[in-house]
C-alpha positions in Angstrom: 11.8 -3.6 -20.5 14.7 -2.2 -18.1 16.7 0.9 -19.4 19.8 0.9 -20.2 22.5 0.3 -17.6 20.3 -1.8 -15.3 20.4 -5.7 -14.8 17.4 -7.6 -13.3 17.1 -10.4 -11.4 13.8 -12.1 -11.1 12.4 -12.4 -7.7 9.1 -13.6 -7.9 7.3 -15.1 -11.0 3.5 -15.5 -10.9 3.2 -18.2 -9.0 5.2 -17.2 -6.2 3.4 -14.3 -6.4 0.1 -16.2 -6.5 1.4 -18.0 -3.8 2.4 -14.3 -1.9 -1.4 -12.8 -2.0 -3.1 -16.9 -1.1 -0.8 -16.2 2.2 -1.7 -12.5 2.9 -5.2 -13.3 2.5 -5.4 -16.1 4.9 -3.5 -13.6 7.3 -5.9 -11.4 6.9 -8.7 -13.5 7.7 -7.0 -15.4 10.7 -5.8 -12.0 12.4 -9.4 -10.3 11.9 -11.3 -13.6 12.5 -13.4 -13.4 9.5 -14.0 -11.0 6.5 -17.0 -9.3 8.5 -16.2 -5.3 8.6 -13.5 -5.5 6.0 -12.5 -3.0 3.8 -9.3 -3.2 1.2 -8.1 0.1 -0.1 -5.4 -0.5 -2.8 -2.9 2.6 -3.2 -3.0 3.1 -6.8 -1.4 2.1 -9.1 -0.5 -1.9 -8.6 -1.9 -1.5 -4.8 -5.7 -1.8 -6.4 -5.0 -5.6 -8.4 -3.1 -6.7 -5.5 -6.3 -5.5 -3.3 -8.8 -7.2 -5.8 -6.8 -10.4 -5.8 -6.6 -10.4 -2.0 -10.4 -9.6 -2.0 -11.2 -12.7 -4.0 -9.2 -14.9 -2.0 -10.7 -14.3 1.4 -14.0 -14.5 -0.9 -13.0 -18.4 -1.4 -11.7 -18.8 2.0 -14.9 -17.0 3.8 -17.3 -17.2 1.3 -18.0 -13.1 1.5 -15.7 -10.8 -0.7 -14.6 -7.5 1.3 -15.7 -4.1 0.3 -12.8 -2.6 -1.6 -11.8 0.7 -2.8 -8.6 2.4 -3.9 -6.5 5.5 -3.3 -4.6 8.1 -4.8 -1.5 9.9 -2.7 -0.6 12.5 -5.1 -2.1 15.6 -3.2 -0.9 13.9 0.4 2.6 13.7 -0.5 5.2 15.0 2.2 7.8 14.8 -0.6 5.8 17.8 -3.1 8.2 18.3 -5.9 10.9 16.0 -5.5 9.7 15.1 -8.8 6.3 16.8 -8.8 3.8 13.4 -8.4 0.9 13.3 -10.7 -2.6 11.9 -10.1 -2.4 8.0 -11.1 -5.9 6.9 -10.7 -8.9 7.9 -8.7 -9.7 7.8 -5.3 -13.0 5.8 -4.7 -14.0 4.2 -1.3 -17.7 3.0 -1.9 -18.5 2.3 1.6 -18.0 4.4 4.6 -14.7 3.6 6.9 -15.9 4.7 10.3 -15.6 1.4 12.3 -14.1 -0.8 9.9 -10.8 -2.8 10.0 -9.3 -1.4 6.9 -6.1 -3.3 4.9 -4.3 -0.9 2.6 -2.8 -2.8 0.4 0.3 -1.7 -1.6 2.9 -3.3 -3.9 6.1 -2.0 -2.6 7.1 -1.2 1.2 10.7 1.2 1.1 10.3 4.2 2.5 7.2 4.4 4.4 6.0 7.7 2.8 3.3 6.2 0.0 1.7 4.7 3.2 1.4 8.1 5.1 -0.3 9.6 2.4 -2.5 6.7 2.2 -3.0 7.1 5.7 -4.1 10.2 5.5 -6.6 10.3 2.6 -8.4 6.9 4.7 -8.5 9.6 7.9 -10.7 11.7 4.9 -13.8 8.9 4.8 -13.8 8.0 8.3 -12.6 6.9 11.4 -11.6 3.1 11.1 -11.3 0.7 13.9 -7.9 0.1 12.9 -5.6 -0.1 9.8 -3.6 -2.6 8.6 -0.5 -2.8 6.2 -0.6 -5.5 3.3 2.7 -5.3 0.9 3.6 -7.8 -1.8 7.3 -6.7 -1.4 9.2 -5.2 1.7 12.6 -4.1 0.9 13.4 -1.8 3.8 15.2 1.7 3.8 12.1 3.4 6.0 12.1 6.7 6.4 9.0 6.6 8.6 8.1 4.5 11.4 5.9 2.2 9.1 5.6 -1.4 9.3 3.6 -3.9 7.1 1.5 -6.5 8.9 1.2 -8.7 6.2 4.1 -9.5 3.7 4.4 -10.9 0.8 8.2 -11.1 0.6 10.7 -9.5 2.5 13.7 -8.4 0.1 17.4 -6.9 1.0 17.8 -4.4 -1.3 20.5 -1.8 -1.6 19.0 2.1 -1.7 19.9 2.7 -5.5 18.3 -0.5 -6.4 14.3 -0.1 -7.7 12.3 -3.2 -7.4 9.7 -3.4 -10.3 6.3 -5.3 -9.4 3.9 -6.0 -12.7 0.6 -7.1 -12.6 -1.6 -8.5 -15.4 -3.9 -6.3 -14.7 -1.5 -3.4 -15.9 1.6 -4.8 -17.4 0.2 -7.8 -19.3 2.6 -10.2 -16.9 3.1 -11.0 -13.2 6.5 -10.9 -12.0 8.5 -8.9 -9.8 12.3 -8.1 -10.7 14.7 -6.2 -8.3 16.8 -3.4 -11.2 20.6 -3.1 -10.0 23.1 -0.3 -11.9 25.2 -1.6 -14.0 27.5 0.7 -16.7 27.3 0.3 -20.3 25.1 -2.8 -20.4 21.7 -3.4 -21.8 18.9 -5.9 -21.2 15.5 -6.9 -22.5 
């Protein structure tokens, strides 16, 4: 449902998205040579599907499903109060990270500051051997040096626009719709 004042314009429906996790999961697997040492941490909220589903690919590509685990980025916010963020999920990495190849795996790559925090609650259960960047959508503005290695789509978007990912797991639907401002005009 968008608010009043905004129009939509679907970008992705679930089979594109489908198609968009199928692709970043073969990626995965052909840039790390196997699933071996794998762990996907979803950044809460639609990071941890989009981590599961990526997890069960590379399960039907390799035939071993990656340890996952998920993250919260409230308390490792830069941006404190500008709103004040509020826990969205727990935390949880079941397995330890010290000299694994971990994917964080988010929904929506704009500023870059969602995947600092992330980074820094990983540093808090290990060392990895590396990190890597997994976004469904990439729609630029960065305000950090951050860049995904694995994208679902790239999107130009302009700053006031908000681009809405739902999951079934959440929203009951997959689709992902880019919001523009409009005056005085509402949609369902």
């Amino acid at each position: 449902m968008k608010a009043q004042g905004e129009a939509a314009a679907c970008v992705l429906d679930s089979d594109d998205m489908r198609r968009a996790v199928s692709r970043i999961a073969h990626e995965v697997v052909e840039r790390n040579r196997g699933a071996e040492g794998l762990v996907l941490v979803g950044i809460h909220t639609r990071g941890v599907p989009l981590s599961a589903r990526i997890a069960e690919e590379i399960a039907k590509i390799e035939g071993v499903r990656p340890s996952q685990g998920s993250v919260d980025t409230a308390f490792y916010r830069d941006d404190v109060g500008l709103p004040p963020r509020v826990p969205t999920g727990p935390t949880s990495v079941p397995v330890p990270l010290s000299g694994a190849h971990v994917i964080l795996v988010d929904d929506v790559l704009f500023t870059g500051r969602s995947v600092r925090a992330a980074l820094t609650a990983v540093w808090d259960f290990g060392r990895p051997l590396s990190v890597q960047l997994a976004v469904l959508v990439d729609r630029g503005h960065r305000e950090l040096p951050i860049q995904a290695d694995y994208v679902g789509r790239d999107l130009a978007t302009e700053r006031n626009e908000t681009v809405k990912v739902r999951v079934t797991e959440i929203d009951g639907f997959d689709r992902v719709d880019v919001l523009s401002p409009h005056r005085g005009v509402l949609f369902e």
